[in-house]
C-alpha positions as CSV (number, residue, x, y, z in Angstrom):
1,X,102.3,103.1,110.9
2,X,100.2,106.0,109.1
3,X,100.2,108.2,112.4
4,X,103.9,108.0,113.3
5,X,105.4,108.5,109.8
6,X,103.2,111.9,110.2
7,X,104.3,112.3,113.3
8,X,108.0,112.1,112.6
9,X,107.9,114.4,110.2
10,X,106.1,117.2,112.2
11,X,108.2,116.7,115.4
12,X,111.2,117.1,112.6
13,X,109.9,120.2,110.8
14,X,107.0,122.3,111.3
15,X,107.6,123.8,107.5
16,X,107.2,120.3,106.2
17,X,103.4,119.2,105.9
18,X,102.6,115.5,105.0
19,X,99.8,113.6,103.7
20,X,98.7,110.4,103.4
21,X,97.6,109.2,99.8
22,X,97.5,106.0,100.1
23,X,97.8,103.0,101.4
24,X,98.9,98.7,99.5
25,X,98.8,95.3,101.0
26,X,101.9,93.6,100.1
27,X,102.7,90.3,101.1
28,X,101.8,89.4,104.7
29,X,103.9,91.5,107.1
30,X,104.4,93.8,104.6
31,X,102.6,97.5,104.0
32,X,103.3,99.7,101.7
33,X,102.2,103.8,102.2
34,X,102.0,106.9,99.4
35,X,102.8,110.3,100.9
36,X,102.4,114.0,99.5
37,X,104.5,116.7,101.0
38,X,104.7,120.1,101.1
39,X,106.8,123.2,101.7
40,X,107.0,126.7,101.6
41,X,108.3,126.7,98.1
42,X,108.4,122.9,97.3
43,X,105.5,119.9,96.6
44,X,106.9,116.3,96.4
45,X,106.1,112.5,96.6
46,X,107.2,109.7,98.8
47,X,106.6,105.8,99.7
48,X,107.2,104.1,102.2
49,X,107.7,100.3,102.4
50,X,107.5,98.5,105.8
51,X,108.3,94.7,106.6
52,X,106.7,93.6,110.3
53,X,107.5,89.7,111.9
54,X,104.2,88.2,112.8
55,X,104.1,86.9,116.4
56,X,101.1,84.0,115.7
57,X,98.2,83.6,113.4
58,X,95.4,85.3,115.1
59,X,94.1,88.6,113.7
60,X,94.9,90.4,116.7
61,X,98.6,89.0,117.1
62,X,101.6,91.5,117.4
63,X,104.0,93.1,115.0
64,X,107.6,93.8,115.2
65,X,108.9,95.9,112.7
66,X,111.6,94.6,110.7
67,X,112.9,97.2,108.4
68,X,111.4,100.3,106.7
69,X,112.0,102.4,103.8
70,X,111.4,105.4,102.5
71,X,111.7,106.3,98.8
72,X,112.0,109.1,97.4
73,X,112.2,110.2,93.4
74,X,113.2,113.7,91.8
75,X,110.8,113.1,89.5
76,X,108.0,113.8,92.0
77,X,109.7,116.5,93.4
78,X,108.8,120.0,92.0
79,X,109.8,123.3,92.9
């Protein structure tokens, strides 16, 4: 989930730079990631909140993702 977030955004714009801040277990099936971005004249914050099905039990069982979102507030965004 860390890589393509990261990936997105540099496919999207190479003026953009993201980095991963960190990372929450939420429930089960659920992951929650802290961004810092950066741009040529701007340094902000973002989360993003994922929700996955789980296909079984076992520790190597797949994921689906069911919905993701991305947060962002203009408090953490500074110019």
């Amino acid at each position: 989930m860390r890589k393509e977030v990261e990936a997105w955004f540099a496919g999207r714009d190479r003026n953009i730079t993201v980095k991963h801040e960190r990372s929450e277990q939420g429930r089960p099936g659920e992951v929650l990631l802290t961004y810092a971005g950066t741009s040529k004249d701007a340094r902000f914050k973002f989360r993003v909140d994922a929700q996955f099905t789980l296909a079984g039990s076992a520790a190597n069982a797949p994921a689906y993702v069911k919905a993701i979102n991305v947060n962002v507030d203009k408090r953490d965004f500074e110019k």
